[in-house]
Backbone and ligand atoms as CSV (ligand in chain L), in Angstrom:
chain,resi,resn,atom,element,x,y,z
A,1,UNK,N,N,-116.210,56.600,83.156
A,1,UNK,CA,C,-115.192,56.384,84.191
A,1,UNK,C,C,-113.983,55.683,83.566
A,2,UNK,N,N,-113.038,56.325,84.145
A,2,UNK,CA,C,-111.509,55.435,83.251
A,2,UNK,C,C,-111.178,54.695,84.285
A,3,UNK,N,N,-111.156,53.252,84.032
A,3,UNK,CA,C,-110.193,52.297,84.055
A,3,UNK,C,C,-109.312,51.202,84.161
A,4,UNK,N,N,-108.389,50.950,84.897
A,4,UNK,CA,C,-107.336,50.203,83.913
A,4,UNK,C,C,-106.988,49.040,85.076
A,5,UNK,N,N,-106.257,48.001,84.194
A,5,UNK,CA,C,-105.784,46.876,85.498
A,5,UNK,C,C,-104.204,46.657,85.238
A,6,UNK,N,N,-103.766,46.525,86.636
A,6,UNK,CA,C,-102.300,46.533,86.799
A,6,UNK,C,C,-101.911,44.670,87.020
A,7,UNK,N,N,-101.622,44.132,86.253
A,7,UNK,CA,C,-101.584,42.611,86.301
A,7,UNK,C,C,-100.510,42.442,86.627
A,8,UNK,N,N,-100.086,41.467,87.174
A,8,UNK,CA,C,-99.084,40.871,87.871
A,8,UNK,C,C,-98.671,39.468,88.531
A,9,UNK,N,N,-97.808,39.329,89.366
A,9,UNK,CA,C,-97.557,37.709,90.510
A,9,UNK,C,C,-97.250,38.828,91.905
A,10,UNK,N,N,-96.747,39.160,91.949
A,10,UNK,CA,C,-97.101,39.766,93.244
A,10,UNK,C,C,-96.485,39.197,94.378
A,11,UNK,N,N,-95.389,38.484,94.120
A,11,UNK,CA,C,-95.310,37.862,94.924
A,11,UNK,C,C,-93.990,37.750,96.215
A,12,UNK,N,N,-93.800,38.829,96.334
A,12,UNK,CA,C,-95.154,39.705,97.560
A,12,UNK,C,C,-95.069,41.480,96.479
A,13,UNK,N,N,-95.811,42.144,96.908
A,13,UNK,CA,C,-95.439,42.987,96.480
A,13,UNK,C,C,-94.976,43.877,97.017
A,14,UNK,N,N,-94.054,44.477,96.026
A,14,UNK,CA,C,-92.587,45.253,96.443
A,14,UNK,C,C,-92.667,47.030,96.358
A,15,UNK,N,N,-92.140,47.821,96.921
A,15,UNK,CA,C,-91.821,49.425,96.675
A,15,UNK,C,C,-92.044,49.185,94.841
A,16,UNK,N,N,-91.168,49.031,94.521
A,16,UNK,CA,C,-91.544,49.384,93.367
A,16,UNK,C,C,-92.848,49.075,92.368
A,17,UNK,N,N,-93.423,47.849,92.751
A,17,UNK,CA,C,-94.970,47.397,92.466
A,17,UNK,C,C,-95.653,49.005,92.821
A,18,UNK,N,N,-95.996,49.430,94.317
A,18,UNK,CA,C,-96.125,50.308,95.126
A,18,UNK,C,C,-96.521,51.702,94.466
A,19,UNK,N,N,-94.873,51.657,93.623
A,19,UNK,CA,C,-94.666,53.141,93.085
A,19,UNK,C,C,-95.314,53.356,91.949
A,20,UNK,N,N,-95.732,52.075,91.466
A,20,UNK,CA,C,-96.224,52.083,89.568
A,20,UNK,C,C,-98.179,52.480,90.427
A,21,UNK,N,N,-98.656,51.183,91.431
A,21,UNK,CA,C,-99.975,51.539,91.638
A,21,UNK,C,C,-100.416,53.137,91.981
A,22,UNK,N,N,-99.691,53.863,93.055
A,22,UNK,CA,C,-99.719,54.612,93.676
A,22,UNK,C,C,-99.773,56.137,91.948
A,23,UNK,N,N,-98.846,55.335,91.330
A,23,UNK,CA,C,-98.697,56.769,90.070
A,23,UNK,C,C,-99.625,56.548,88.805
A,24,UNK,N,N,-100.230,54.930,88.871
A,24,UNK,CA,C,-101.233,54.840,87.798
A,24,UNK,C,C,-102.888,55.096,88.801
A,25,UNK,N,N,-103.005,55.183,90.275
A,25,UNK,CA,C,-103.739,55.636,90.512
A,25,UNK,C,C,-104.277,56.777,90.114
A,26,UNK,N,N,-103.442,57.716,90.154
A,26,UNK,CA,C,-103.863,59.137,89.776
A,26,UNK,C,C,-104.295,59.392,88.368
A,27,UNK,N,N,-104.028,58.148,87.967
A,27,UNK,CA,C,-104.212,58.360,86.097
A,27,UNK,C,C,-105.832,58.067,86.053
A,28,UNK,N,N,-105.951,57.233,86.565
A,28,UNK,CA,C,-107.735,56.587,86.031
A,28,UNK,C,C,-108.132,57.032,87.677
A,29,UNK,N,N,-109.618,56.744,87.158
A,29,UNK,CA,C,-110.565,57.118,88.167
A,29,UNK,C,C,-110.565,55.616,89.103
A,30,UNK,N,N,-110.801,54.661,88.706
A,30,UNK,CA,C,-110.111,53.297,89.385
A,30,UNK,C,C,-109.216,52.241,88.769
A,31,UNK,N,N,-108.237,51.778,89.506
A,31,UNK,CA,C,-107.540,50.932,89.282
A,31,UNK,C,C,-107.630,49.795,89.744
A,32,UNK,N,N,-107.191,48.397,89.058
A,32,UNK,CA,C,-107.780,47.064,89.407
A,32,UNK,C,C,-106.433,46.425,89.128
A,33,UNK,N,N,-105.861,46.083,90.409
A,33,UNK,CA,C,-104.723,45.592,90.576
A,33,UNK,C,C,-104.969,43.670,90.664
A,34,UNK,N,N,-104.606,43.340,89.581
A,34,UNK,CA,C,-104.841,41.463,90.082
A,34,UNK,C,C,-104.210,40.951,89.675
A,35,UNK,N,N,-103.962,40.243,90.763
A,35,UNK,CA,C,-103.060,39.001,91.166
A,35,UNK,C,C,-103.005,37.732,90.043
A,36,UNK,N,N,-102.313,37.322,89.112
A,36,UNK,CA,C,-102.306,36.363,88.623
A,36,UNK,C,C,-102.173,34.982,89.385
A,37,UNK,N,N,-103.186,33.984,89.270
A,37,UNK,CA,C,-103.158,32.581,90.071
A,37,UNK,C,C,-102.625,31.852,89.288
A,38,UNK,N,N,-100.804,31.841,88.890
A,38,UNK,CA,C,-100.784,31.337,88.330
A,38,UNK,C,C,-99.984,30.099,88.266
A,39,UNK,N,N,-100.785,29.020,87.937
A,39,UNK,CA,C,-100.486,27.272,87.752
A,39,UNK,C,C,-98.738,26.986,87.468
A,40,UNK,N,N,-98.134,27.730,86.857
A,40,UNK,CA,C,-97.370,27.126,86.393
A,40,UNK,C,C,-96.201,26.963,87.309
A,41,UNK,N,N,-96.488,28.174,88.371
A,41,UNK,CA,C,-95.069,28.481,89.370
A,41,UNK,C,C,-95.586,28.334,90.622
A,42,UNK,N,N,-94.378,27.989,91.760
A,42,UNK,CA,C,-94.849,27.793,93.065
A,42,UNK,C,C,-94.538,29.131,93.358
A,43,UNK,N,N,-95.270,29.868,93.546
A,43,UNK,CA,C,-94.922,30.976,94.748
A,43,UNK,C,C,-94.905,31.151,95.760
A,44,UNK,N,N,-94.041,31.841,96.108
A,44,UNK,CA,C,-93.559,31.724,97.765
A,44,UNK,C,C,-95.435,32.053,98.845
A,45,UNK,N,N,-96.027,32.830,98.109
A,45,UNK,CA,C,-97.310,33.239,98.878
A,45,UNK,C,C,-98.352,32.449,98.028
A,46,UNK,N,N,-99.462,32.225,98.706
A,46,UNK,CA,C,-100.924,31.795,97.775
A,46,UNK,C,C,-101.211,32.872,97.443
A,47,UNK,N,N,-102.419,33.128,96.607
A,47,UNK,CA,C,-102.796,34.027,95.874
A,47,UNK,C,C,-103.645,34.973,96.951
A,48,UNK,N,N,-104.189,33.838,97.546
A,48,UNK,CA,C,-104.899,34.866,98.831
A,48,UNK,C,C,-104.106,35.525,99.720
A,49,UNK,N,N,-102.769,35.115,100.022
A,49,UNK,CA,C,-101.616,35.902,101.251
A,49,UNK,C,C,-101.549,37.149,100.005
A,50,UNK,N,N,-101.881,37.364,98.805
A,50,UNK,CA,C,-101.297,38.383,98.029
A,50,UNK,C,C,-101.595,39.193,98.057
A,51,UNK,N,N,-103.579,38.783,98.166
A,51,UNK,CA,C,-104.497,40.010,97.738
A,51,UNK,C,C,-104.587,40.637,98.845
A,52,UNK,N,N,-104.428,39.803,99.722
A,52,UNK,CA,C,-104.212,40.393,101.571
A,52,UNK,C,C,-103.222,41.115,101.580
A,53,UNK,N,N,-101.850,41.036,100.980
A,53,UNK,CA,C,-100.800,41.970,101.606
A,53,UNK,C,C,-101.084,43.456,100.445
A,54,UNK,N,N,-101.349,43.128,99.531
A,54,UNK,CA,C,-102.165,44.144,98.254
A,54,UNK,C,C,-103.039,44.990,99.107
A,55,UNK,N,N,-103.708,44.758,99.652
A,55,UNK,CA,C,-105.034,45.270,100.589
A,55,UNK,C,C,-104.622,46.436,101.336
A,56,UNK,N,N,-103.641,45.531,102.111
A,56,UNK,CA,C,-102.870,46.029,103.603
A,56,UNK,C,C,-102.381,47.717,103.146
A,57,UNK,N,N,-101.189,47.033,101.754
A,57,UNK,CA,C,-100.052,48.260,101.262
A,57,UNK,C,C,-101.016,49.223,100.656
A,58,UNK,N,N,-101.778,49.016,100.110
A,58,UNK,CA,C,-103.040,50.058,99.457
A,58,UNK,C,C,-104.219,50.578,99.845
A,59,UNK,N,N,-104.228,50.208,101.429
A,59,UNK,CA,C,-105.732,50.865,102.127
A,59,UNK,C,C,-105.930,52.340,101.802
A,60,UNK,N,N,-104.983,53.236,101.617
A,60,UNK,CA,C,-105.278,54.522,102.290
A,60,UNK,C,C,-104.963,54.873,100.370
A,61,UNK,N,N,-105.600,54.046,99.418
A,61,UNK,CA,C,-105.332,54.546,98.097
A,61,UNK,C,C,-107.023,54.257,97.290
A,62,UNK,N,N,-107.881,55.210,97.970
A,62,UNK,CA,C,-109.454,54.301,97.662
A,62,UNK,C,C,-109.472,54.233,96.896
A,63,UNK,N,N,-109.097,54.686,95.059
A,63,UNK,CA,C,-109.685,54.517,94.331
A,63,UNK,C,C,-108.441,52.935,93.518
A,64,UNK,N,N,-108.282,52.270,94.647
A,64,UNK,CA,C,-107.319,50.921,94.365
A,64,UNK,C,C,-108.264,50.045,94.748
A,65,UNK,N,N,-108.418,49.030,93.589
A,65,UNK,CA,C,-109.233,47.649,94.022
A,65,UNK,C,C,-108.220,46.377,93.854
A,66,UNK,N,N,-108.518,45.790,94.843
A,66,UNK,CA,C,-107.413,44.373,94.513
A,66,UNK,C,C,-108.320,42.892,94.290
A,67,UNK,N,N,-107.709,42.697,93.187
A,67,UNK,CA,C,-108.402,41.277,92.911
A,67,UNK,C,C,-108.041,40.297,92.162
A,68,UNK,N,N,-108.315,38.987,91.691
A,68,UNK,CA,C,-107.279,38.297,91.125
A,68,UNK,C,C,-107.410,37.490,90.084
A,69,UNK,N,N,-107.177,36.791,89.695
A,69,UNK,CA,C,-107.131,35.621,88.172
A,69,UNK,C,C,-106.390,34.558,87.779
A,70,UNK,N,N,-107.505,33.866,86.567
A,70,UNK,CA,C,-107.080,32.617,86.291
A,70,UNK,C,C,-107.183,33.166,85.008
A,71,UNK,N,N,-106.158,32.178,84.043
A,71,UNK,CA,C,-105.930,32.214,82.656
A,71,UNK,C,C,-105.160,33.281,82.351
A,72,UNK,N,N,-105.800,33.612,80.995
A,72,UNK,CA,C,-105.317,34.609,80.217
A,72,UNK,C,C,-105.819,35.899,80.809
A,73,UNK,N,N,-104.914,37.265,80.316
A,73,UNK,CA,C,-105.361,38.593,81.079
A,73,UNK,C,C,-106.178,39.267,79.874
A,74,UNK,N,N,-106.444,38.662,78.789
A,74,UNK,CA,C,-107.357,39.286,77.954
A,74,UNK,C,C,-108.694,38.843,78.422
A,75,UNK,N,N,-108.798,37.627,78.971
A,75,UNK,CA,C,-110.200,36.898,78.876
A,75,UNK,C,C,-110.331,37.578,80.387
A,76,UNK,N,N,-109.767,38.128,82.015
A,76,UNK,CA,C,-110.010,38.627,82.765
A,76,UNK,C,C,-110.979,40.295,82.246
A,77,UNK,N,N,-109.934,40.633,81.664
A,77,UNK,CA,C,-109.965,42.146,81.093
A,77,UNK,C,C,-111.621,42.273,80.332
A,78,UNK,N,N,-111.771,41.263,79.276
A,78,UNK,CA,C,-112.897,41.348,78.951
A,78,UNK,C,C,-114.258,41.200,80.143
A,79,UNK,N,N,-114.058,40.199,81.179
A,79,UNK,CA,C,-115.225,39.603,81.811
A,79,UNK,C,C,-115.718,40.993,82.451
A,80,UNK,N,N,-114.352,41.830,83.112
A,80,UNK,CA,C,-114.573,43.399,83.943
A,80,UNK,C,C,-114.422,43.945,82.897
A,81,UNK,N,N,-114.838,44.012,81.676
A,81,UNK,CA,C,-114.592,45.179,80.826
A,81,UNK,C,C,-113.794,46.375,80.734
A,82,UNK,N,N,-112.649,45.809,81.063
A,82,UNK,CA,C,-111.069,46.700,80.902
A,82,UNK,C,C,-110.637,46.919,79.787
A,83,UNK,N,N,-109.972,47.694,79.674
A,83,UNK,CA,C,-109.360,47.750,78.022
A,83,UNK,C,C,-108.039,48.307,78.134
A,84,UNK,N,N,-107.613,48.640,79.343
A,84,UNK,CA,C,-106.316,49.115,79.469
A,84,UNK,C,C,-105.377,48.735,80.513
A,85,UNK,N,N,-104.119,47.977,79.886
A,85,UNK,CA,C,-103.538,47.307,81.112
A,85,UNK,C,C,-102.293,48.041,81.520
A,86,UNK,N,N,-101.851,48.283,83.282
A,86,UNK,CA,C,-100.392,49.565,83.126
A,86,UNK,C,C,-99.825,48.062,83.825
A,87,UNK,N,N,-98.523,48.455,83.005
A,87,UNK,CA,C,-97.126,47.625,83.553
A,87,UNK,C,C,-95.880,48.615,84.028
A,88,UNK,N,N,-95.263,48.284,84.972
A,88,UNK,CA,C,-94.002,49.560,84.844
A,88,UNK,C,C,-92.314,48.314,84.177
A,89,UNK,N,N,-92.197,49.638,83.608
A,89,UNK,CA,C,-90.518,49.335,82.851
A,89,UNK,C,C,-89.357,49.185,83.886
A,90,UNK,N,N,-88.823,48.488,84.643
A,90,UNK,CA,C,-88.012,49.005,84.945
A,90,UNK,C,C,-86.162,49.313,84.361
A,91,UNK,N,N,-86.158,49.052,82.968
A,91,UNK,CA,C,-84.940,48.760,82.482
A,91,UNK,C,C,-85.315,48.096,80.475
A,92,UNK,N,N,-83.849,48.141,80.099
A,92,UNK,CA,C,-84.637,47.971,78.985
A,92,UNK,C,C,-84.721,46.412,79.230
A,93,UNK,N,N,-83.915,45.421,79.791
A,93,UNK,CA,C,-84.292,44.412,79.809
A,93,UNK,C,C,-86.019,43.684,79.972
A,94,UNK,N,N,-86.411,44.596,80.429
A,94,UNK,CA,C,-87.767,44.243,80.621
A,94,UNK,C,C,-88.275,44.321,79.460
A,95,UNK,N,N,-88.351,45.593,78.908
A,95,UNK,CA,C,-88.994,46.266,77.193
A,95,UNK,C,C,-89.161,44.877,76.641
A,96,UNK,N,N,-88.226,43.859,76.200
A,96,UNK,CA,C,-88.268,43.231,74.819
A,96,UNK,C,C,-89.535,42.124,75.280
A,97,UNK,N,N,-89.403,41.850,76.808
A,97,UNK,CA,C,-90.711,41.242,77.109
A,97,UNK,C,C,-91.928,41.693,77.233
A,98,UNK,N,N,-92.157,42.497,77.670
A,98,UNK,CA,C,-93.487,43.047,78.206
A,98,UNK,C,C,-94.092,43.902,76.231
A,99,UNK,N,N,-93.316,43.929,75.561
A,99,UNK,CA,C,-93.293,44.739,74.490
A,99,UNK,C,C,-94.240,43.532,73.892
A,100,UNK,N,N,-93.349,42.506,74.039
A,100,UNK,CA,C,-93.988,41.051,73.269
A,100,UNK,C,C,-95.539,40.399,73.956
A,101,UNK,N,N,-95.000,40.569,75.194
A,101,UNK,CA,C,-97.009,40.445,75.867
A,101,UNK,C,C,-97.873,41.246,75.319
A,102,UNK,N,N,-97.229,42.712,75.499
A,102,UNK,CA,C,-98.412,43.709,75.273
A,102,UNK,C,C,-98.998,43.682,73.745
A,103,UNK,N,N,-97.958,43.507,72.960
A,103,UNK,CA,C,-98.913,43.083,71.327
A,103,UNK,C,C,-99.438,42.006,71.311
A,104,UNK,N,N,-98.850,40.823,72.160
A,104,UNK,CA,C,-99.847,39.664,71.873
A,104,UNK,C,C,-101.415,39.704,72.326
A,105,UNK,N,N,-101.043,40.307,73.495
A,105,UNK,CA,C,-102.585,40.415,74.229
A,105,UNK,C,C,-103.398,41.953,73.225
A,106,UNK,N,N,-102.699,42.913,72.292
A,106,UNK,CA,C,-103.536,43.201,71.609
A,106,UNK,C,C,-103.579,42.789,70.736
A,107,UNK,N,N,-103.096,41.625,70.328
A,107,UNK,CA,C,-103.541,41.050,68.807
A,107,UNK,C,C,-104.911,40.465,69.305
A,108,UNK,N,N,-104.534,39.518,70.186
A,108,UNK,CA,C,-105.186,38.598,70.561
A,108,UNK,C,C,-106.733,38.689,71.138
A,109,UNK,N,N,-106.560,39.900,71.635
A,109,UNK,CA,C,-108.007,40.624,71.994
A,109,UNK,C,C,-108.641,41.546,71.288
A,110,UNK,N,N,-108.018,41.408,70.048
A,110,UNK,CA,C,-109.106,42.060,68.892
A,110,UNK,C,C,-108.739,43.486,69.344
A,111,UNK,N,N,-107.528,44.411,69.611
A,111,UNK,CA,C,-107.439,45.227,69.652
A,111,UNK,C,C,-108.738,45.881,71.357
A,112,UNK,N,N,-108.519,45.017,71.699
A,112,UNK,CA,C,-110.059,45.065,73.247
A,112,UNK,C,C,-108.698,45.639,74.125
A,113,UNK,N,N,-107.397,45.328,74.324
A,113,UNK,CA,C,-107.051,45.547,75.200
A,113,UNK,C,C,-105.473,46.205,75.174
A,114,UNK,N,N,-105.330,47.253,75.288
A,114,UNK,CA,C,-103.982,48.151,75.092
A,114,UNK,C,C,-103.369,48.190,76.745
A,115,UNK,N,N,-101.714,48.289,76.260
A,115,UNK,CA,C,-100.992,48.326,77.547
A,115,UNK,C,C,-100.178,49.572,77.807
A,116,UNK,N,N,-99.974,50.423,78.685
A,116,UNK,CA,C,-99.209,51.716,78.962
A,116,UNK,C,C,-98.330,51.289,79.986
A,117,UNK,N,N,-96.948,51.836,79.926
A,117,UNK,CA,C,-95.770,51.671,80.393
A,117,UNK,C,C,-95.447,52.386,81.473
A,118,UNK,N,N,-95.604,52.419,82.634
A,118,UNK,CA,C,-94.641,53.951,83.348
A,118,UNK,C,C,-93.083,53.407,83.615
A,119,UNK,N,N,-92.574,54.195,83.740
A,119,UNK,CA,C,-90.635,53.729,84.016
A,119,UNK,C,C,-91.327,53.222,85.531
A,120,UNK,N,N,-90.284,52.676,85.632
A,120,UNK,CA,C,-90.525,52.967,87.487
A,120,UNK,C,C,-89.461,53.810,87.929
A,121,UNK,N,N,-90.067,54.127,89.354
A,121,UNK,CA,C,-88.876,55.402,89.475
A,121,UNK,C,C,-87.542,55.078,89.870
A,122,UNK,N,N,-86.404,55.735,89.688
A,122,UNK,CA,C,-85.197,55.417,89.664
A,122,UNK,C,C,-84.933,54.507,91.108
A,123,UNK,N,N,-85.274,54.843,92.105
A,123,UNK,CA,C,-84.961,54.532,93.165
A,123,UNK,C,C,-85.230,53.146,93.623
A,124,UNK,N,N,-86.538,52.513,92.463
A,124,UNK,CA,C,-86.956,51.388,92.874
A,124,UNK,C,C,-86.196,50.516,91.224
A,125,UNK,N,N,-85.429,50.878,90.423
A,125,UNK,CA,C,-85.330,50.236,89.770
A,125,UNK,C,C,-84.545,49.015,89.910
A,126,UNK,N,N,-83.767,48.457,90.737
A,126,UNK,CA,C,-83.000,47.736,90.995
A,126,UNK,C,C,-84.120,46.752,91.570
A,127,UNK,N,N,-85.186,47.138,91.801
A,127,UNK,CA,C,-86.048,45.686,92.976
A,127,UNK,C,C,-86.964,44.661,91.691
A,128,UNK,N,N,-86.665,43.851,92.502
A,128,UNK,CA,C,-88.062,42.841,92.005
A,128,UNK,C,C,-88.044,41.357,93.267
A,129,UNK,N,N,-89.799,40.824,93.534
A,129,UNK,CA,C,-89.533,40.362,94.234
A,129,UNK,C,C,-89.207,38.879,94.274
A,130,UNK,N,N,-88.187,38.719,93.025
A,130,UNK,CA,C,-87.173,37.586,93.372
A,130,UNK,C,C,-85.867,37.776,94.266
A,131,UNK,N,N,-85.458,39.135,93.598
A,131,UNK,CA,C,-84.355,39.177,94.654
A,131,UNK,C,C,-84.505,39.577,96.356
A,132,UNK,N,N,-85.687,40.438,95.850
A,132,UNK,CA,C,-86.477,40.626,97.746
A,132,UNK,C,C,-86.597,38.903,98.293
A,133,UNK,N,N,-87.064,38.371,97.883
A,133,UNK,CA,C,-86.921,36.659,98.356
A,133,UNK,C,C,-85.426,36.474,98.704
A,134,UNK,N,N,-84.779,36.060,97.946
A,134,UNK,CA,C,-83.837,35.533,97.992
A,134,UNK,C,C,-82.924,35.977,99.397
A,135,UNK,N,N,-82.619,37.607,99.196
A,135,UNK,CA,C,-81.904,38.195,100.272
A,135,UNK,C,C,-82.824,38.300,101.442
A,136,UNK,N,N,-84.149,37.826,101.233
A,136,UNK,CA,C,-84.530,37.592,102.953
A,136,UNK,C,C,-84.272,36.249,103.286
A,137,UNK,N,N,-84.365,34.930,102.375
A,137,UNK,CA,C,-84.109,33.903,102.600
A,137,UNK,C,C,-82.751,33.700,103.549
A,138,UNK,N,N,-81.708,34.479,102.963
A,138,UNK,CA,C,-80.454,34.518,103.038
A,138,UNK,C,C,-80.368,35.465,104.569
A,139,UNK,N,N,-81.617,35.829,105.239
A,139,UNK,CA,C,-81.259,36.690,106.545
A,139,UNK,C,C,-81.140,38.499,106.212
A,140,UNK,N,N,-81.149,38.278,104.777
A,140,UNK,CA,C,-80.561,39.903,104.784
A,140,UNK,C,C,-81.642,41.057,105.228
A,141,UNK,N,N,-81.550,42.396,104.530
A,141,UNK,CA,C,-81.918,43.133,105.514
A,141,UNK,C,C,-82.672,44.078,103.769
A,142,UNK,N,N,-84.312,43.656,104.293
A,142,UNK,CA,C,-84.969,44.189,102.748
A,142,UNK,C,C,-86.228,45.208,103.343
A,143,UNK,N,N,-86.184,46.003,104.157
A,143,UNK,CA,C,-86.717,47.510,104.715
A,143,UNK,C,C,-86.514,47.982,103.950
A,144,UNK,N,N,-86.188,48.370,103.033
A,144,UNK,CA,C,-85.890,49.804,102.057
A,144,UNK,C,C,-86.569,49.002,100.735
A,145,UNK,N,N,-86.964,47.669,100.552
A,145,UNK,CA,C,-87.360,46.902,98.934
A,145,UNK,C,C,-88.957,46.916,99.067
A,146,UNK,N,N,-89.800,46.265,100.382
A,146,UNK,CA,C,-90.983,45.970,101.220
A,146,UNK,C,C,-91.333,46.747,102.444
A,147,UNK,N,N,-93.015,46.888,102.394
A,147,UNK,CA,C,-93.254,47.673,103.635
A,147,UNK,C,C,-93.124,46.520,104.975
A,148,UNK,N,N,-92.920,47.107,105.953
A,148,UNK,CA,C,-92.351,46.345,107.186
A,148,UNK,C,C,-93.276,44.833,107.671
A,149,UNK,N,N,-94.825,45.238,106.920
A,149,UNK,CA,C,-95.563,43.743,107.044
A,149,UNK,C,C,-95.159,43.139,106.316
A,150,UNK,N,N,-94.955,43.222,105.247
A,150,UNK,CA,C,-94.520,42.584,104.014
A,150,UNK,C,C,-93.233,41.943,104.235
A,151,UNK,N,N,-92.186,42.404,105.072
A,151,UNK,CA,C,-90.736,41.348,105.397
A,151,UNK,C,C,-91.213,41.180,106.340
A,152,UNK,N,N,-91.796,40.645,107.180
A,152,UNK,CA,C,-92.308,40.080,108.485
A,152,UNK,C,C,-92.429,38.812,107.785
A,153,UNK,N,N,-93.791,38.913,106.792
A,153,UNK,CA,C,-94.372,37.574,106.410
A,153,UNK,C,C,-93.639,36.821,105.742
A,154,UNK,N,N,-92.304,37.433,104.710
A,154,UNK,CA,C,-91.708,37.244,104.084
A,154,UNK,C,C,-90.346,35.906,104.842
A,155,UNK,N,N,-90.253,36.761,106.146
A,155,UNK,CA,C,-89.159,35.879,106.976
A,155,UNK,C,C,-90.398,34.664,107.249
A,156,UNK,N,N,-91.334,35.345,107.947
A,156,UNK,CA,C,-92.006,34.121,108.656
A,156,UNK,C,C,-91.563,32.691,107.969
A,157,UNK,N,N,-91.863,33.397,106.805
A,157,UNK,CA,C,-92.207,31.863,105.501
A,157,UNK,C,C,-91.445,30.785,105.809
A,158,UNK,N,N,-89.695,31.766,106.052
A,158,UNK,CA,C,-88.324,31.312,105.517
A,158,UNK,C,C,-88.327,30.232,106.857
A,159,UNK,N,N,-88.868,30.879,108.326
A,159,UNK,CA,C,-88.439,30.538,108.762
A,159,UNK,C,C,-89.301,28.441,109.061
A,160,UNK,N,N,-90.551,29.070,108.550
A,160,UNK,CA,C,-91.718,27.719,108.722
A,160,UNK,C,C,-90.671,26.898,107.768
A,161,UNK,N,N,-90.356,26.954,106.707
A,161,UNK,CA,C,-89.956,25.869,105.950
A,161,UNK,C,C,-88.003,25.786,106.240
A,162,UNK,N,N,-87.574,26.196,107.153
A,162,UNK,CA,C,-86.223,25.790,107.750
A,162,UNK,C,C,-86.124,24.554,108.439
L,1,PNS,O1,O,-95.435,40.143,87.814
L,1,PNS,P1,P,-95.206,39.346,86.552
L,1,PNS,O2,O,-94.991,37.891,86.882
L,1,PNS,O3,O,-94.114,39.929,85.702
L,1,PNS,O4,O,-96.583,39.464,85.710
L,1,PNS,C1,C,-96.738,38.815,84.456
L,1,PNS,C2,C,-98.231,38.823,84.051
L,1,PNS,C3,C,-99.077,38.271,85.173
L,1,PNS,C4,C,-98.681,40.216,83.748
L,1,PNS,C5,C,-98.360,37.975,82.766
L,1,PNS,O5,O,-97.651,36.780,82.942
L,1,PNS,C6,C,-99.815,37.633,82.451
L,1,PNS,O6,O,-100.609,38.490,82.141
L,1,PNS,N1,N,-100.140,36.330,82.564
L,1,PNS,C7,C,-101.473,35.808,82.342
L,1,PNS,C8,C,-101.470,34.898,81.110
L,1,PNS,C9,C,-101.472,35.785,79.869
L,1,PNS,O7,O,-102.453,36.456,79.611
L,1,PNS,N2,N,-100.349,35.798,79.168
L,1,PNS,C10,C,-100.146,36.756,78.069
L,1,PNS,C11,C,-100.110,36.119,76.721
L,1,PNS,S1,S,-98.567,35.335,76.459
């Protein structure tokens, strides 16, 4: 059986997150989308509002599992015996980073764990969900970035901590 985990923050996740799961679904027989818990940043959601809105946007995609992590994504990858991680590109700005994760985590995992790229598709290349934050913070209008639960919870947030 092939497969692979889509790592991430998620926070919340966006159309374009969406477009990479939905097109690396079809690649492997299952996909294991997880949530990084990670210490260093406050995110606007807990890790559990993540795997919940993950859940929600991906019901009707069965062969999508959502689940999540601490530490490093080599030492996850090994515990589920993954060996293949998909990230999407959206620009080259991204490349020089994700270029630099993806060899570290195969140096670092003894060659245990390789990463594949999809572009994301044109339409979503402009998103990520800092700026989906920001312009909902700001009132704006992010239906076309998030599915419609996803800016619900997104305002809610803005509006609890006003
Ligand atoms: O959605 P993001 O924030 O761009 O995802 C980044 C992520 C979660 C894929 C990356 O930060 C990660 O894998 N973090 C876990 C710690 C780790 O393994 N770091 C790689 C070695 S530097």
């Amino acid at each position: 059986m092939k497969r692979a985990v889509y790592p991430g923050s998620f926070d919340p996740v966006t159309y374009g997150h969406l477009d990479i799961i939905e097109r690396a679904a079809q690649m492997f027989d299952e996909l294991i989308v997880a949530v990084l818990n990670n210490q260093g940043k406050t995110p606007l959601f807990s890790v559990d509002e993540r795997v919940k809105m993950l859940r929600e946007a991906t019901k009707d995609i069965p062969n999508v599992k959502i689940d999540s992590f601490n530490g490093l994504l080599i030492d996850y990858a090994a515990k589920e015996n993954l060996h293949i991680a998909v990230r999407g590109l959206r620009a080259i700005t991204d490349f020089e980073y994700e270029l630099q994760i993806a060899q570290t985590n195969r140096k670092f995992s003894e060659e245990q764990l390789d990463t594949i790229f999809l572009t994301t598709s044109l339409e979503y290349a402009y998103l990520s969900s800092s700026t989906v934050k920001e312009i909902a913070y700001f009132g704006g209008n992010i239906s076309e970035c998030v599915p419609d639960f996803v800016a619900d919870l997104i305002y809610d947030k803005y509006k609890n901590k006003q």
